[in-house]
N, C-alpha and C positions, 0 to 999 in steps of 0.2 A: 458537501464538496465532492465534485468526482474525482473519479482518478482511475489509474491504469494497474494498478495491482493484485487484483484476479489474473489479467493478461498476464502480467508479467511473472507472476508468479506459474502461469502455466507453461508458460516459455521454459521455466527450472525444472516444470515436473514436481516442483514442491506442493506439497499438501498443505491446507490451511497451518496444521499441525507443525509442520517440517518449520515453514513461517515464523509462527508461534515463538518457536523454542528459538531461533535464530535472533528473533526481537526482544525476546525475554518478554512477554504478554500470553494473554491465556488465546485459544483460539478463537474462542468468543469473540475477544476485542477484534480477531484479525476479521472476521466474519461481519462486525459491523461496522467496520473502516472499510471493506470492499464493498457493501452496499449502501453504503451512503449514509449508514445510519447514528456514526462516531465518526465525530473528524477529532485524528489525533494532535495531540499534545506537539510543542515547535520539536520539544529535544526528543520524541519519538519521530516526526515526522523526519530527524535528520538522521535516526538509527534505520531507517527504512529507506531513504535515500544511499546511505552510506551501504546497506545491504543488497542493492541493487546495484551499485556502482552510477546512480545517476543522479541527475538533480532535484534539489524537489521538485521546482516545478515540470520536471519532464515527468514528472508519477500524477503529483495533483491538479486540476485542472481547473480553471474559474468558473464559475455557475452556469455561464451558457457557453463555455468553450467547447468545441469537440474534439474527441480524443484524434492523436493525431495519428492519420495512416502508415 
């Protein structure tokens, strides 16, 4: 699944780590949900919505959607 959470997490200046501790997940996890390689869980995906102030889907993206400008 894509998603916007590299971006937006650079938008805070947060380090994977900073992230991490914010979600309660190891950085790892944050590392393979920004590359595409863990798509998280519904009630993490709402802790990382709810961490951003936004919705899910303005973070997660459909298969061929592109991110938005």
């Amino acid at each position: 699944m894509n998603n916007r959470l590299k971006v937006l997490r650079a938008e805070r200046n947060w380090s994977q780590q900073d992230l991490a501790q914010r979600l309660a997940v190891s950085r790892q996890s944050v590392n393979a949900i920004e590359t595409g390689k863990y798509d998280p869980s519904l009630p993490l995906a709402f802790r990382i919505a709810e961490t951003f102030g936004m919705s899910i889907e303005a973070i997660f993206l459909r298969g061929g959607d592109p991110p938005p400008s």
